[in-house]
FIGU-993614 format. One record per residue (C-alpha): chain; x, y, z. Coordinates in steps of 0.02 Angstrom, whole numbers, plus 50000, padded with zeros to 5 digits. Layout:
FIGU-993614
{cadena=A	px=X	py=Y	pz=Z}
...
end
This chain:
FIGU-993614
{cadena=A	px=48816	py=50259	pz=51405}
{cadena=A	px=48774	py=50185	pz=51218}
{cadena=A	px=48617	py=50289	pz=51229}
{cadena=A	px=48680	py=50458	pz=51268}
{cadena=A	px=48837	py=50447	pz=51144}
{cadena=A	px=48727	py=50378	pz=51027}
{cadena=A	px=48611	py=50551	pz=51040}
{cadena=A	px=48775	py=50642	pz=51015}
{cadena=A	px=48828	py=50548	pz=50882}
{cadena=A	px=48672	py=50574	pz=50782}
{cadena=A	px=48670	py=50741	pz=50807}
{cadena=A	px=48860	py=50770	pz=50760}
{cadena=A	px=48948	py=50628	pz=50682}
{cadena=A	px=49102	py=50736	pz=50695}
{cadena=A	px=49118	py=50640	pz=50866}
{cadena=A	px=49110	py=50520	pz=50834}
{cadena=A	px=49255	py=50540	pz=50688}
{cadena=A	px=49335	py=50605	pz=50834}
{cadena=A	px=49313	py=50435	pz=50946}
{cadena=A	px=49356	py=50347	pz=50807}
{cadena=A	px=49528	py=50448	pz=50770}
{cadena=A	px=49578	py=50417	pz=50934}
{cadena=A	px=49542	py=50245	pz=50958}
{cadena=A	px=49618	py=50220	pz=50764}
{cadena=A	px=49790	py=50286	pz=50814}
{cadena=A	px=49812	py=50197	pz=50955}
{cadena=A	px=49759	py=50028	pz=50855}
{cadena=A	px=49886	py=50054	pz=50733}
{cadena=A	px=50028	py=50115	pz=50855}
{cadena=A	px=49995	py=49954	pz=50938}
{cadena=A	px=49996	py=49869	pz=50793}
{cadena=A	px=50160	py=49932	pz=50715}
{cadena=A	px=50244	py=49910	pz=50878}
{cadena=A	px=50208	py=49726	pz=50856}
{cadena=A	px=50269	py=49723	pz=50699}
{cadena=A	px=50421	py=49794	pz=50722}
{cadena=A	px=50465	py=49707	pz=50879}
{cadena=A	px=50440	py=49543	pz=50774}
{cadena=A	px=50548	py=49611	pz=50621}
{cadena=A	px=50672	py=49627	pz=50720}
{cadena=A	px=50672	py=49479	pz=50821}
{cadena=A	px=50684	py=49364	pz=50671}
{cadena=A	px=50783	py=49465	pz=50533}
{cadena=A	px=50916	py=49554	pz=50665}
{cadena=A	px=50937	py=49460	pz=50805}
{cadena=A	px=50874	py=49278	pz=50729}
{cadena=A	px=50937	py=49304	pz=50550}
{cadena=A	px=51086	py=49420	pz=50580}
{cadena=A	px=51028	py=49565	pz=50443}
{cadena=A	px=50905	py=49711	pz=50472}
{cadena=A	px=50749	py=49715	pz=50359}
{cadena=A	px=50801	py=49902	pz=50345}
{cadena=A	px=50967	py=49869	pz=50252}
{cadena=A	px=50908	py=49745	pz=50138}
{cadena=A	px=51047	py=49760	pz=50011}
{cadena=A	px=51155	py=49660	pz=50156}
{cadena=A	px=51036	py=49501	pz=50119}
{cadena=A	px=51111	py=49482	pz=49947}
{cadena=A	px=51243	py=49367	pz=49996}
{cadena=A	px=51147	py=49260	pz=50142}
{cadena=A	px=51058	py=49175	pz=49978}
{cadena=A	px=50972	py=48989	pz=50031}
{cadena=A	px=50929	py=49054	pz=50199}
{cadena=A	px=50806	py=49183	pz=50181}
{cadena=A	px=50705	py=49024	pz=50101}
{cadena=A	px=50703	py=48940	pz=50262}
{cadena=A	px=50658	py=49114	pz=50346}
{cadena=A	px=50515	py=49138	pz=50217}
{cadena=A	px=50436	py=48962	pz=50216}
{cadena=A	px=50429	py=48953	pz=50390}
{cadena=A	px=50306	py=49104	pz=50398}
{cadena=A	px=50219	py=49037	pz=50243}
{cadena=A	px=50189	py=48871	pz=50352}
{cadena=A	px=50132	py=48987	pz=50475}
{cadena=A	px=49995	py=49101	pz=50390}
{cadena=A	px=49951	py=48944	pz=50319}
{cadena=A	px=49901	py=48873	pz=50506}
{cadena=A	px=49821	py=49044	pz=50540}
{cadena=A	px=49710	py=49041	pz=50376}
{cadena=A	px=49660	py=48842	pz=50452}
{cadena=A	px=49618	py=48859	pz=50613}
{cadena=A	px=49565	py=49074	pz=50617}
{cadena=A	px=49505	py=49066	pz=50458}
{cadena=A	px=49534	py=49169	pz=50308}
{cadena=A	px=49537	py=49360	pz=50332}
{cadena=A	px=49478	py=49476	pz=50182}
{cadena=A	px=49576	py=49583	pz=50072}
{cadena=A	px=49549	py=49738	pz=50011}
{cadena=A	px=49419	py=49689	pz=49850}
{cadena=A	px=49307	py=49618	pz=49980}
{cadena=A	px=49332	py=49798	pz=50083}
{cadena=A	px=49273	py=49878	pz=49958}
{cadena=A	px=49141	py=49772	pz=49927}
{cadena=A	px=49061	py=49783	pz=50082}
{cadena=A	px=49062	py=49978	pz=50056}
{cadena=A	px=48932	py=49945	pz=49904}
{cadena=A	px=48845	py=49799	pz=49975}
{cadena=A	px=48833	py=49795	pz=50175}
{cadena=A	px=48822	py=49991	pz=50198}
{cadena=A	px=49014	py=49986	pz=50237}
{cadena=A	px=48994	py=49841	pz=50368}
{cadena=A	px=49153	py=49759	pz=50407}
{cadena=A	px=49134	py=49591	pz=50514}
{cadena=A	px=49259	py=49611	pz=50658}
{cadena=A	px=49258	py=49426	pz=50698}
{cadena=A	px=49380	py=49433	pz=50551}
{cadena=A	px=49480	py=49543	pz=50648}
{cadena=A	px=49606	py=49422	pz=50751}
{cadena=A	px=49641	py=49338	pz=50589}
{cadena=A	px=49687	py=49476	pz=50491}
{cadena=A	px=49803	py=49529	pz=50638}
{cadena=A	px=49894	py=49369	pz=50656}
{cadena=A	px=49874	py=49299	pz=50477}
{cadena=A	px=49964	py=49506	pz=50406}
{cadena=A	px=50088	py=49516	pz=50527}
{cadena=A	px=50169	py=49336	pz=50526}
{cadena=A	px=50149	py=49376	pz=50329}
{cadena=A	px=50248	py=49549	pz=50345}
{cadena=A	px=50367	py=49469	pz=50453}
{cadena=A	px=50417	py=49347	pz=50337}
{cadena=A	px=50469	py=49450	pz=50195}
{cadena=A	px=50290	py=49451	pz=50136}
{cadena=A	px=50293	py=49581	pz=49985}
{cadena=A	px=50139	py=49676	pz=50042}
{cadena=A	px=50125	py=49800	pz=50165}
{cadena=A	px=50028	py=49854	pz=50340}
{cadena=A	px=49913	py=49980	pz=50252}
{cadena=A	px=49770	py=49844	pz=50185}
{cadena=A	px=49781	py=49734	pz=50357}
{cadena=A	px=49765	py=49907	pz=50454}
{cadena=A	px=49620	py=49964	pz=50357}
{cadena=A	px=49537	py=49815	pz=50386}
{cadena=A	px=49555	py=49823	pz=50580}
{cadena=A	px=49525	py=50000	pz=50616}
{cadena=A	px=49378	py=50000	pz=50462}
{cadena=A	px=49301	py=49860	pz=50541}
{cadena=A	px=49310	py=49947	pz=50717}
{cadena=A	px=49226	py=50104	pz=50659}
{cadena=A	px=49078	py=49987	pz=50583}
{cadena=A	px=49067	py=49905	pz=50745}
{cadena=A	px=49046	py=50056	pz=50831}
{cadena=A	px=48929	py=50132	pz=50724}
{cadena=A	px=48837	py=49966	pz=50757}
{cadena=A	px=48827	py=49965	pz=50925}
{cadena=A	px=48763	py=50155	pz=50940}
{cadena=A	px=48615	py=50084	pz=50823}
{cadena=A	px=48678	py=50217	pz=50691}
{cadena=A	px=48581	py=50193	pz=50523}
{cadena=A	px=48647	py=50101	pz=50368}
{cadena=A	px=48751	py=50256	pz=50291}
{cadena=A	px=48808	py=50327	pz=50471}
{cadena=A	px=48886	py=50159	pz=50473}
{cadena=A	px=48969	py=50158	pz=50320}
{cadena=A	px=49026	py=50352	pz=50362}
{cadena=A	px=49115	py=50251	pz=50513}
{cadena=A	px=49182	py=50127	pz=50429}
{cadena=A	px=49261	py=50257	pz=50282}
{cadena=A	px=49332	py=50356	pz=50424}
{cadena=A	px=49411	py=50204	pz=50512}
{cadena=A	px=49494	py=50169	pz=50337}
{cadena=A	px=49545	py=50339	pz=50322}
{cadena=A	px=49631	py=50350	pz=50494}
{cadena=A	px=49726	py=50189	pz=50464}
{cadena=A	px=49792	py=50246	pz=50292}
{cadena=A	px=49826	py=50439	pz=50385}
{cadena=A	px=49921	py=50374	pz=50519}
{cadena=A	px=50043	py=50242	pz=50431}
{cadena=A	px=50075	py=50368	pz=50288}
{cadena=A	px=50112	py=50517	pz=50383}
{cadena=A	px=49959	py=50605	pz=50271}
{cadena=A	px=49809	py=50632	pz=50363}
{cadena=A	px=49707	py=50712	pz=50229}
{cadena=A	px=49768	py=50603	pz=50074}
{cadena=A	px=49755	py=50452	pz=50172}
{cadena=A	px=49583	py=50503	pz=50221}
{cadena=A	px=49521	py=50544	pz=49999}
{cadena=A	px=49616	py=50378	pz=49976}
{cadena=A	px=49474	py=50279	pz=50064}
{cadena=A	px=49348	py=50370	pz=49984}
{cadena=A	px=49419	py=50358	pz=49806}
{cadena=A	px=49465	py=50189	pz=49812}
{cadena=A	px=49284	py=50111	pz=49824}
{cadena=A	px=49278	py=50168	pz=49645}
{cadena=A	px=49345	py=50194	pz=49489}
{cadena=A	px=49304	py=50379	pz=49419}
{cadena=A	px=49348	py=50470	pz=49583}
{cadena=A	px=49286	py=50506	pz=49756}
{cadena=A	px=49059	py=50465	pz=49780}
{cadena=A	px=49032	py=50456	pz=49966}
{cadena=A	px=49070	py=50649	pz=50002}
{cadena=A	px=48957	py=50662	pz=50142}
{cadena=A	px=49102	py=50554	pz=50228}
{cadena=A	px=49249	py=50688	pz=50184}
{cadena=A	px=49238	py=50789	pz=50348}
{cadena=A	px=49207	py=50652	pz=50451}
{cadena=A	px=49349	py=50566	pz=50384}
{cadena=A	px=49469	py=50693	pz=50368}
{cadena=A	px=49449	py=50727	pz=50549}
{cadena=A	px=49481	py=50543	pz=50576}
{cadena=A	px=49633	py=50549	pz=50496}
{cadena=A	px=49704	py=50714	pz=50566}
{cadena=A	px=49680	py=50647	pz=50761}
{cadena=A	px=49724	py=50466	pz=50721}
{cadena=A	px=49906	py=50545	pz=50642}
{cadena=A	px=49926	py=50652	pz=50798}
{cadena=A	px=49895	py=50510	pz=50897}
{cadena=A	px=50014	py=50386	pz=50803}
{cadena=A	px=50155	py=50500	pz=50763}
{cadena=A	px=50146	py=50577	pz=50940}
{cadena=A	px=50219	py=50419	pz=51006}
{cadena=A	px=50334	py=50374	pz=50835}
{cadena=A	px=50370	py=50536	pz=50814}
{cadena=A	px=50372	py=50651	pz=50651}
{cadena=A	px=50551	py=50660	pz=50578}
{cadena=A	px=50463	py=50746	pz=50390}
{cadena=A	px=50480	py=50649	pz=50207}
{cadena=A	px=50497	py=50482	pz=50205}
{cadena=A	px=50597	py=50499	pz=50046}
{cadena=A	px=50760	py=50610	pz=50030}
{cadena=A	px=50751	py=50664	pz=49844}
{cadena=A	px=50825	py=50798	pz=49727}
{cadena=A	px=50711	py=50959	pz=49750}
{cadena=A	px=50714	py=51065	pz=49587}
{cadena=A	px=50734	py=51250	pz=49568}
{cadena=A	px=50559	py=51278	pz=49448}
{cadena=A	px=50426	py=51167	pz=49372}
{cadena=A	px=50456	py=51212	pz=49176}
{cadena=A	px=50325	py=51167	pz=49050}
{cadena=A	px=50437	py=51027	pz=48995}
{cadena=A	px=50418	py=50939	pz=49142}
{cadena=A	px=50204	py=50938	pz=49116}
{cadena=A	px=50265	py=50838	pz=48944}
{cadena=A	px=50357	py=50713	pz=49032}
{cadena=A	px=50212	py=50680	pz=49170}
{cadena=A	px=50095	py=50653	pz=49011}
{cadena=A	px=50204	py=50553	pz=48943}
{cadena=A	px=50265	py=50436	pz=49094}
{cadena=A	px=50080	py=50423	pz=49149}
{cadena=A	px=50039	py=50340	pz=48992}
{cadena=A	px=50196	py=50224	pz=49027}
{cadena=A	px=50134	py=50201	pz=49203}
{cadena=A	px=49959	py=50135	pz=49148}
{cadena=A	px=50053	py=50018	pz=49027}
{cadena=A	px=50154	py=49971	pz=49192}
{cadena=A	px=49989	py=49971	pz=49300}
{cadena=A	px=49923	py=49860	pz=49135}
{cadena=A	px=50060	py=49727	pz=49146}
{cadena=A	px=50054	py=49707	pz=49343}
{cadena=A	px=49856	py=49684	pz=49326}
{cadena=A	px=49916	py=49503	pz=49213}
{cadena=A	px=50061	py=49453	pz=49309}
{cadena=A	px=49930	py=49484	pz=49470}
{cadena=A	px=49798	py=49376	pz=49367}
{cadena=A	px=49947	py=49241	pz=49336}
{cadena=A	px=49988	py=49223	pz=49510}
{cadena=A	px=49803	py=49209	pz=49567}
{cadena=A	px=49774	py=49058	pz=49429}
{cadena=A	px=49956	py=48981	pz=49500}
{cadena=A	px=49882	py=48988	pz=49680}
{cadena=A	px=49710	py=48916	pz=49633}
{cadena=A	px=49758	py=48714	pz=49639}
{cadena=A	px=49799	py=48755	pz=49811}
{cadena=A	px=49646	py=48849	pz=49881}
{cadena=A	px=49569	py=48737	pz=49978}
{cadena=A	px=49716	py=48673	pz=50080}
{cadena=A	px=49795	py=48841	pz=50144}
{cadena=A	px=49945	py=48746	pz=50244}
{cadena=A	px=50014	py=48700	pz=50075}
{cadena=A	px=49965	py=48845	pz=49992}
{cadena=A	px=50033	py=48951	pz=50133}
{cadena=A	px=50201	py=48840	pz=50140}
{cadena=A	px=50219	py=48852	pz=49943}
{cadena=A	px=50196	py=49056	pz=49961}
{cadena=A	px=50325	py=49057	pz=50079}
{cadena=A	px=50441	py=48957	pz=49965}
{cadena=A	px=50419	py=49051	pz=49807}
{cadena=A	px=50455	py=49222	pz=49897}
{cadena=A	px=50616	py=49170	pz=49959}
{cadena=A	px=50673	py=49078	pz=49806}
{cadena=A	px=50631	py=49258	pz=49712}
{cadena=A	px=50699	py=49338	pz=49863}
{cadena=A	px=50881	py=49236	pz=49826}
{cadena=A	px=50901	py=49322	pz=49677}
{cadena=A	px=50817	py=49488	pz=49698}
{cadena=A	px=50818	py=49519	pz=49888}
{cadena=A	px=50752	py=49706	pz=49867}
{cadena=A	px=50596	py=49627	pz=49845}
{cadena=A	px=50558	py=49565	pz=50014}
{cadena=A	px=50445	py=49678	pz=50122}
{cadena=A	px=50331	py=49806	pz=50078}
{cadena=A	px=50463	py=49918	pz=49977}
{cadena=A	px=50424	py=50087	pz=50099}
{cadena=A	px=50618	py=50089	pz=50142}
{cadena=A	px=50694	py=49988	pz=49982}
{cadena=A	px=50648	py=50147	pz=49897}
{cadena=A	px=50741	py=50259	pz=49969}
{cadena=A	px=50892	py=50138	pz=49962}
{cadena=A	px=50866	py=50102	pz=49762}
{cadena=A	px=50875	py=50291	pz=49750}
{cadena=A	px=51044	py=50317	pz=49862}
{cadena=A	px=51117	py=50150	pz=49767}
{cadena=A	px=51075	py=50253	pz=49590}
{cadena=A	px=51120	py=50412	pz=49639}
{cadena=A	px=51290	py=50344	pz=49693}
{cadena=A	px=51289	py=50243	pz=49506}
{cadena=A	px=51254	py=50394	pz=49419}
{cadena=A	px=51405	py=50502	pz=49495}
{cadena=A	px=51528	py=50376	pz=49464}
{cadena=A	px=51459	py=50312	pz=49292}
{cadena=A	px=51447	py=50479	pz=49228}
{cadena=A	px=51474	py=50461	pz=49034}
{cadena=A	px=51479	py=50269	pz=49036}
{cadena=A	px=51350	py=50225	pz=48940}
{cadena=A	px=51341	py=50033	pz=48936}
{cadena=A	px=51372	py=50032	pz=49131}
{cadena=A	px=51207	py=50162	pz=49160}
{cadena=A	px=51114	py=50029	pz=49034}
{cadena=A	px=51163	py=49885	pz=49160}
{cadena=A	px=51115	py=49981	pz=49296}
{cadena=A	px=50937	py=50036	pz=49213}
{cadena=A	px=50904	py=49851	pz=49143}
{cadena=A	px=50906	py=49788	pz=49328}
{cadena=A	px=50803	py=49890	pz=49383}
{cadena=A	px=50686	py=49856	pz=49254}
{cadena=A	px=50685	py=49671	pz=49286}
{cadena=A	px=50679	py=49695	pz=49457}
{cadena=A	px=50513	py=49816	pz=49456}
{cadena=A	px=50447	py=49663	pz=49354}
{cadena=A	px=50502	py=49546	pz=49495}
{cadena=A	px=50429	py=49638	pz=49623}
{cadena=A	px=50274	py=49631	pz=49536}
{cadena=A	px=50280	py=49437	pz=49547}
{cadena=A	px=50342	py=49434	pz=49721}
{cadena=A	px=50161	py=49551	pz=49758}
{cadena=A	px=50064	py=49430	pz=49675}
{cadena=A	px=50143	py=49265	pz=49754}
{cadena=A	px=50102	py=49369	pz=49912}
{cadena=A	px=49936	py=49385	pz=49891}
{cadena=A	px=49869	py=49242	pz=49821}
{cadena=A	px=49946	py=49103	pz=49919}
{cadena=A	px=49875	py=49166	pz=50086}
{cadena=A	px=49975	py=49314	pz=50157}
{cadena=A	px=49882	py=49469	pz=50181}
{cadena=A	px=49966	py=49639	pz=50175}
{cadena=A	px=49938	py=49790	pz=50061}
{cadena=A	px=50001	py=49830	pz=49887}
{cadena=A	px=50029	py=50040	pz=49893}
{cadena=A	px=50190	py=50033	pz=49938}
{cadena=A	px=50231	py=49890	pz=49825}
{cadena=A	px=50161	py=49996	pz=49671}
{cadena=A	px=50270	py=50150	pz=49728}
{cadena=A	px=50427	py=50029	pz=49730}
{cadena=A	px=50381	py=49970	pz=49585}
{cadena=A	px=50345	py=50140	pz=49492}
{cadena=A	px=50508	py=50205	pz=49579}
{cadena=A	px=50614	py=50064	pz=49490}
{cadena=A	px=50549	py=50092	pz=49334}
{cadena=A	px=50582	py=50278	pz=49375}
{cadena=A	px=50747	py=50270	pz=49422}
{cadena=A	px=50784	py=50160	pz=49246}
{cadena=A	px=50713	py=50284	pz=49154}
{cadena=A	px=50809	py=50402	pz=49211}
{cadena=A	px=50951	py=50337	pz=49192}
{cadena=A	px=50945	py=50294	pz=48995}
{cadena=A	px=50839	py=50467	pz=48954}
{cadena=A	px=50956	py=50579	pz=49072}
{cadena=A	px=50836	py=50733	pz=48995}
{cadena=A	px=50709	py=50704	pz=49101}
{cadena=A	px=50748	py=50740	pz=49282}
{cadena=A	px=50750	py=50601	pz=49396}
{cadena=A	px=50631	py=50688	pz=49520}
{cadena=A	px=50512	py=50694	pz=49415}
{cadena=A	px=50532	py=50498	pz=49320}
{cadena=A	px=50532	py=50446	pz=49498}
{cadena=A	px=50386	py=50533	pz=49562}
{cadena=A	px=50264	py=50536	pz=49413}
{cadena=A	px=50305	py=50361	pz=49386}
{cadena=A	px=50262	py=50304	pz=49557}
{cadena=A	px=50109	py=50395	pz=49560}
{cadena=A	px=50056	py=50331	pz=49383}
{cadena=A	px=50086	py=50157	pz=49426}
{cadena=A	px=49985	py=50184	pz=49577}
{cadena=A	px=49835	py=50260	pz=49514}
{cadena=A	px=49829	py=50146	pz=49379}
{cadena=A	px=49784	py=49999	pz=49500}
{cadena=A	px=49717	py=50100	pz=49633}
{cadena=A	px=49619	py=50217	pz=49521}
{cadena=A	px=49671	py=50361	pz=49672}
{cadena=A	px=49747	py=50524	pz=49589}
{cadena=A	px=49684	py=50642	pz=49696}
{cadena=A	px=49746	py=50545	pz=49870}
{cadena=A	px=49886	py=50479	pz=49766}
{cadena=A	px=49945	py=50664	pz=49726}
{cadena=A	px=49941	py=50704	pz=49906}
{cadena=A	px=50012	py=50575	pz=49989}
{cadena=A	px=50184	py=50551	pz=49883}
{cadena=A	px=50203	py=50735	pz=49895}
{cadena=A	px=50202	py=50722	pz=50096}
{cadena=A	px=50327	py=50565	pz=50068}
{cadena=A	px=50447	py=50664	pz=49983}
{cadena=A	px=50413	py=50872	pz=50033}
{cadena=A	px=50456	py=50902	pz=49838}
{cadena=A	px=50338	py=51021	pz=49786}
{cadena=A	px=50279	py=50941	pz=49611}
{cadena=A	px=50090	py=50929	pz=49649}
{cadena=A	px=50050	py=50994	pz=49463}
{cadena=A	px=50182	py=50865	pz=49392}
{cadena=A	px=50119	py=50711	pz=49504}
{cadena=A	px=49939	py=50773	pz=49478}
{cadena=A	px=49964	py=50756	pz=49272}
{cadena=A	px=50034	py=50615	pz=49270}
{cadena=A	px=49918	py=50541	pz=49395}
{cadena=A	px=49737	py=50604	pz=49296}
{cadena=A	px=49821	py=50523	pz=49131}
{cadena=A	px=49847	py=50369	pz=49214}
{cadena=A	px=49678	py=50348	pz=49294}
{cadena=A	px=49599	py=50379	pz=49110}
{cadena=A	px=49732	py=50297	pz=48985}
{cadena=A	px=49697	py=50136	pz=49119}
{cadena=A	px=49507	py=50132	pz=49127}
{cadena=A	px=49507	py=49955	pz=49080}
{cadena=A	px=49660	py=49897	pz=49198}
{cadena=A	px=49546	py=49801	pz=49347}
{cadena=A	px=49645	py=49727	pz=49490}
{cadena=A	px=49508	py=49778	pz=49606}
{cadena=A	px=49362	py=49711	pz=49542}
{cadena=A	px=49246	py=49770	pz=49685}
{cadena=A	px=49279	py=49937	pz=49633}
{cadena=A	px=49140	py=50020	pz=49546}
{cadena=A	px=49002	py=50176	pz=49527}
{cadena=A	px=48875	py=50211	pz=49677}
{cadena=A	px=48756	py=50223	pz=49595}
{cadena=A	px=48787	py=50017	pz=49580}
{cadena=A	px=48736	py=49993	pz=49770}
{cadena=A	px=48539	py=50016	pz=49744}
{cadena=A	px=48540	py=49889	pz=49595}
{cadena=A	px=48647	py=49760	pz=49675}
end
């Protein structure tokens, strides 16, 4: 059977994009049925408060620590005795190095290790751990049809792709988003676009056939024209969202020098993770979880402030100084995440954190529209890390159906250059690298 679909294979990859699709969005259905089965079964029925309403956490206070440290303990056990799953960096290095080989032995870790992580307030999200799994699938299979070196990597880039397709309801951004991120000046492996793309499109079918497609994610102010005005502000926000990008590349570096005493005994480290995200957590409770949902709650909670602050300017400056402090929170929270042992992704994170900043912004500089603070910002922040506009662009205009691709696409090309020099992904770099490495 090997033999004859790898002669089809080699003579159109497209089916194998196809195979890879289908098996991709039934992966991550699986998957995010897990996860939400277990989300619920500790934060609803165990802990009495629904990870989706997370503003009702803010007066359970000590007990999300015992929630969070619990898991910590636990991803700590799973890094001991599965061993420790990659992250994205290491992804992306095995794009450059391996010829896009992902070792699925790594695979049961990275399932148990992200989703006892996610589970327990983790502030990092299913995207990385999915592109990991279905990634590392698509370079097994390629494997086993004794594919050559960059058929292999064209599997493993379409794996990524379908992961990031399905979970953001954006088959073809999610699809440029694994081929930009590998680098740091824009998409290299192009012969990997269709198959990819193709990827994507079937895994989303697949996923959202069973989930179900209800449209944006986000429920945001449309507005009536894109004036010229508004192509000043996305200049000028993406600058601010590199400086953003800029400051969550030290507080990331900070974190990963806090964890480092602890590196070689992941228990502790794992337990410690879990303790520091909940004590954060007491204070700041929007900053458990990925952020996908918290967004859309920050907004309603500000558009609510706005209408009945209108005029009051010291109350709109409370309201906009929280919100900057708690972007800057959530960028600790990510990198306590990360660096003491639990495993998730940070693209959601960067869009909470771009939409808090955002939503500030908007509320001190009421000129600028808050679509477009929100939005620009989110992408900026983004892109900055990520170095993504192009996927970036397309995927947070199929989150929110507001049609500002010029806007989002401005601010997201000045980001990407005004943060050349921002590295959070280290792995990232030219292909023309590979061969000398």
């Amino acid at each position: 059977m090997y033999s004859v679909l790898s002669t089809w294979v080699n003579k159109n990859i497209l089916i194998g994009a196809a195979i890879i699709g289908v098996a991709g969005g039934i992966i991550a259905l699986l998957y995010y049925a897990v996860l939400n089965f277990l989300l619920k079964m500790v934060w609803q029925v165990g802990y009495g408060s629904s990870f989706l309403t997370i503003f009702d956490l803010r007066g359970h206070h000590w007990g999300i620590v015992l929630v969070t440290a619990v898991c910590g303990f636990l991803v700590g056990c799973c890094i001991k005795w599965l061993g420790a799953p990659g992250e994205i960096a290491a992804v992306v290095d095995n794009i450059h190095l391996q010829h896009g080989r992902i070792d699925i032995k790594q695979t049961p870790s990275m399932i148990m290790n992200s989703l006892v992580s996610i589970t327990g307030g983790g502030s990092a999200g299913p995207e990385a751990p999915l592109v990991q799994i279905i990634g590392s699938f698509g370079s097994w299979l390629g494997e086993r049809l004794g594919l050559s070196d960059d058929k292999v990597r064209i599997f493993t880039l379409c794996g990524m792709g379908t992961a990031l397709g399905a979970f953001f309801g954006a088959p073809i951004g999610g699809a440029i988003f694994a081929l930009e991120i590998p680098h740091k000046r824009g998409l290299e492996y192009y012969e990997a676009l269709l198959p990819s793309c193709l990827g994507a499109v079937i895994g989303f079918l697949v996923f959202r056939s069973a989930l179900g497609w209800h449209g944006s994610v986000y429920s945001i102010p449309t507005m009536p024209a894109i004036h010229y005005r508004d192509l000043i502000y996305a200049v000028i926000l993406g600058i601010g969202g590199a400086g953003i990008g800029s400051l969550f590349a030290y507080l990331f570096s900070f974190t990963e020098k806090l964890a480092h005493p602890f590196s070689n005994r992941p228990i502790v480290l794992g337990l410690l993770g879990g303790i520091f995200i909940g004590l954060v957590a007491v204070f700041y409770p929007e900053t458990l979880f990925w952020g996908e949902f918290q967004i859309q709650s920050l907004m309603t909670h500000t558009i609510g402030a706005i209408g009945m602050l209108h005029g009051v300017a010291p109350a709109k400056d409370a309201i906009a100084a929280h919100y900057f402090i708690l972007a800057v929170v959530k960028m600790l929270a990510v990198g306590l995440t990360l660096h003491f042992g639990f495993r998730g992704g940070f693209i959601f994170p960067l869009f909470f954190i771009g939409a808090a900043f955002g939503l500030g912004f908007s509320l001190i500089v009421p000129a600028v529209p808050a679509t477009v603070a929100v939005l620009t910002l989110m992408a900026a922040v983004n892109v900055a890390v990520t170095k993504t506009p192009v996927a970036t662009t397309l995927i947070l205009t199929a989150l929110s159906s507001v049609n500002l691709v010029p806007v989002i696409a401005v601010a997201s090309f000045t980001a990407v250059i005004v943060a050349a020099r921002v590295e959070v992904i280290h792995s990232q770099r030219p292909r023309e690298a590979d061969a000398a490495a």
